[in-house]
C-alpha positions in Angstrom: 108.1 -71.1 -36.6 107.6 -72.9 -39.8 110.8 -75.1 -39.6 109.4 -76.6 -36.4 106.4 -78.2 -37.5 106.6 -81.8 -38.6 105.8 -81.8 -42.4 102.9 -84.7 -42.2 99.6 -84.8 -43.9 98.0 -85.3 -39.8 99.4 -82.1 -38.6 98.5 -79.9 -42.4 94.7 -81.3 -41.4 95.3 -80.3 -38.2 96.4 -76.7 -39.1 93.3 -76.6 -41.8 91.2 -77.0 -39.1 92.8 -74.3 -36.8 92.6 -72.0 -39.8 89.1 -72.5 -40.7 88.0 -72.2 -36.2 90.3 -68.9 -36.6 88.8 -67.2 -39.7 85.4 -68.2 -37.7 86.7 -66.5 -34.5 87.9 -63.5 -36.5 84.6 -63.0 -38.1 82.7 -63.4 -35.5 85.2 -60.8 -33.2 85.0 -58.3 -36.5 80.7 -58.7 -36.0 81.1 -58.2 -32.1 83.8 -55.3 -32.9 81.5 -53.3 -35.4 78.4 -53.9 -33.4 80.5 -52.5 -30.2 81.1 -49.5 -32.0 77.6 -48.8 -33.2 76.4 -49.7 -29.4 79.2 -46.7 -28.5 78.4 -44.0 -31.0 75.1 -43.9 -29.9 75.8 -44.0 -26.0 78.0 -41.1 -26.7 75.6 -39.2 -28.4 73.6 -39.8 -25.1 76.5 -38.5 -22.8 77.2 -35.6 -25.0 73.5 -34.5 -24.2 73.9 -35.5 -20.8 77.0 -32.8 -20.6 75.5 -30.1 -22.0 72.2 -30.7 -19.6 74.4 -31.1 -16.5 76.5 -27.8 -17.6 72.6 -25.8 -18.0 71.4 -27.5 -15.1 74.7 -26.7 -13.0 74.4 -22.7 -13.8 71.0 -22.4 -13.2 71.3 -23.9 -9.9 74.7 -21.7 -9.0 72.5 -19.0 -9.8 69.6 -19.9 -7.8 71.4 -20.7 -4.8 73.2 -17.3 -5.3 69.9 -15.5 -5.3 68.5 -17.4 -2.8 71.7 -16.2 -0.5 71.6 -12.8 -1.4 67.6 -12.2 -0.8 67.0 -14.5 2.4 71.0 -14.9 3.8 72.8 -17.6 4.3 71.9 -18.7 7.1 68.0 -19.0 5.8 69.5 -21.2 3.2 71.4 -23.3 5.0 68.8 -23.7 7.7 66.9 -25.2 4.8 69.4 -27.5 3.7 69.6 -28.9 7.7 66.3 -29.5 7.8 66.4 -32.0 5.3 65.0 -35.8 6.8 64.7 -38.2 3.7 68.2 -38.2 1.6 68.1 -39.4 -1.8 68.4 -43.3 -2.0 70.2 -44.6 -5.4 70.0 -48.3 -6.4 72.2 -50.2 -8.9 71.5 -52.8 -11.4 73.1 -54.4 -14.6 72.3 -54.8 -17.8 73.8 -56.2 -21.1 74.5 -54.7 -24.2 76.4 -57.1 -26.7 77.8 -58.8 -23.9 79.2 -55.7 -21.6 77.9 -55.6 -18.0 76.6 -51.7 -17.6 74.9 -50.3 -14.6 72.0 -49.0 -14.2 71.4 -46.7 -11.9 68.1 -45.8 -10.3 67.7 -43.1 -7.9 64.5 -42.5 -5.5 63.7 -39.6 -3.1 65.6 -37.1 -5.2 62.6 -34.9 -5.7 60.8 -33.9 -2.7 57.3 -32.4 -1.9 57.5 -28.7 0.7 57.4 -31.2 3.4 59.8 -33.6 2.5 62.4 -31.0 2.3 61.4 -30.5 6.4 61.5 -26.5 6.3 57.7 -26.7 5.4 56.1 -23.0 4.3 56.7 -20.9 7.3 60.6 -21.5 7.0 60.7 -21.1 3.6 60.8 -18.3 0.4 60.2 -18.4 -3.3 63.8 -18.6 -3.9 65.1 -21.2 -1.5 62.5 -23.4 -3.0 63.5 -22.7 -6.7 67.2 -23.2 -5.1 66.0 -26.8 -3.7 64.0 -27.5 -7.3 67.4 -26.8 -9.3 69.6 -28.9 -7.2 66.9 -31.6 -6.9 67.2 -31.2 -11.2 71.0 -31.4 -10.7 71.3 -34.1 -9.0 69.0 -36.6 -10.9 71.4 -35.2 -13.9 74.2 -36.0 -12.3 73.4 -39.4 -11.6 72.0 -40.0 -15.1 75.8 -38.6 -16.5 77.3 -41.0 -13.6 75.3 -44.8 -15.6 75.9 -43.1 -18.7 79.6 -42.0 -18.5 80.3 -45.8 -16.7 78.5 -47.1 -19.5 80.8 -45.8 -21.8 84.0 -46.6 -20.5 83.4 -49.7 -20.0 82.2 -49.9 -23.7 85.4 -48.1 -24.9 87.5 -51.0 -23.2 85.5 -53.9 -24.6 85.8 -52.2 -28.0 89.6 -51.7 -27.1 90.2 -55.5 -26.0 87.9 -56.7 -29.6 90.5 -54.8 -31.5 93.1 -56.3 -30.0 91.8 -60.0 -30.5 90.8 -59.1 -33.7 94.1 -57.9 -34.9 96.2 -60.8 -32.8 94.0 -63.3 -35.0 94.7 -61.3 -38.3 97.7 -60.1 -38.0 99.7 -63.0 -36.1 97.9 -66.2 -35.7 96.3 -66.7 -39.0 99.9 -65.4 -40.8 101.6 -68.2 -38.9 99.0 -70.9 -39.4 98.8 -70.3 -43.7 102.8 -70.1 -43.2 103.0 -73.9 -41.7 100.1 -74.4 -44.1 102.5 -73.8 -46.7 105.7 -75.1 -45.3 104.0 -78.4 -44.9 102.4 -79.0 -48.4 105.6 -77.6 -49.8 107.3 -80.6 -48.2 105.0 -83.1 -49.0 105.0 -82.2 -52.2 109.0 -82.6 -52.3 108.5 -86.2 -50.5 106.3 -86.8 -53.4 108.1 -86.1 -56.0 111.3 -87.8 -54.5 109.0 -91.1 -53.9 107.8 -91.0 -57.7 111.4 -90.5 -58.9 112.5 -93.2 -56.3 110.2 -95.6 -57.5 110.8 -94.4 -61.5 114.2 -95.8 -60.7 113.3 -98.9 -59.0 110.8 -99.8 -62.1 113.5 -98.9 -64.4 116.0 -100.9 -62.9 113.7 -104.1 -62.7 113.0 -103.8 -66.2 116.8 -103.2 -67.3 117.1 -106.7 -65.2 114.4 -107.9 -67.0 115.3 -107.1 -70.0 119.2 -108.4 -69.4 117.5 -111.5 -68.0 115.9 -112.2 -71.6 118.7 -111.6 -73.2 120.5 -114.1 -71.7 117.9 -116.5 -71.6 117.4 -116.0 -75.7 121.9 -115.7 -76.2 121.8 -119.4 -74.3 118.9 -120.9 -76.8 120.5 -119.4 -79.6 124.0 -121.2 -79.0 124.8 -124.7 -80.5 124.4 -127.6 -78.9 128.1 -129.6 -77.5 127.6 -132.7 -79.4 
């Protein structure tokens, strides 16, 4: 790539200037990179207490709805389930964290009074209610898990596409750049050195002329005058 770069002081101030934006691009990528990570091992703390919550949350609701099945039937539990009116209603939003676009997920309705639920306290038990308050649990768990694990991925593929700029810049670009850096002032300094010995030679030449000049100037003096 080198050998197709025109060796001329324009184009080495040219390529000192793309070096210094680069090293300034790679800095600031490495900054972005490391904070990206920081941003990540914390959101993954998050979602690996997320997990472990939905996994508690998801058992103790399997086992309430079991028990709820097995003392009032299934049919009482799923009569409870139909009378249902207001569904849950989930909402997204955005926000930024070092430049990534996450959601945010809000939820409303999720957890719902003896009447919201529609059976009211005639058609209901003990149980099909604990049933209800462990799914109603679940769910808001579920949707927390949902923003956080989205939050994360998305993180892990800014973090992915950083690296990758990071190590195009370090390990391509900049290489190539200090190579025609090089190439160039390598060259220059060759045309240099070839115009000092160039004009060496021309000064010594004007003086040997000189100096043959005088001599013949001071060989004509010298000679006798034809009488």
């Amino acid at each position: 790539m080198a050998k197709d770069v025109k060796p001329t002081r324009k184009n080495l101030m040219a390529i000192e200037d793309r070096i210094e934006l680069s090293e300034r691009g790679h800095d600031t990528l490495e900054q972005k990179r490391d904070g990206l990570i920081m941003e990540f091992m914390d959101i993954l703390d998050q979602a690996q207490d997320v997990r472990s919550e939905l996994d508690g949350n998801y058992e103790t609701a399997q086992k309430k709805i079991n028990m709820a099945r097995a003392m009032e039937g299934d049919v009482a539990v799923r009569g409870a389930a139909a009378a249902l009116k207001e569904h849950p209603e989930i909402t997204t939003q955005s926000k930024n964290i070092m430049g990534v676009v996450v959601p945010q997920i809000e939820s409303s309705r999720v957890r719902k009074s003896l009447d919201q639920r529609g059976y009211g306290l005639l058609g209901s038990s003990a149980r099909i209610d604990e049933a209800a308050d462990a799914y109603e649990e679940l769910l808001e768990t579920i949707i927390l898990a949902a923003e956080v694990e989205t939050a994360m991925k998305k993180m892990l593929k800014e973090i992915e596409t950083t690296k990758r700029r990071v190590n195009a810049l370090e390990f391509k670009l900049l290489p190539e750049l200090n190579e025609n850096k090089e190439y160039i002032e390598q060259k220059l300094e060759e045309q240099e050195r070839e115009e000092i010995f160039r004009l060496k030679k021309i000064k010594n030449k004007k003086e040997k002329e000189e100096k043959e000049e005088r001599e013949a100037e001071e060989a004509a003096a010298a000679a006798p005058a034809d009488d």
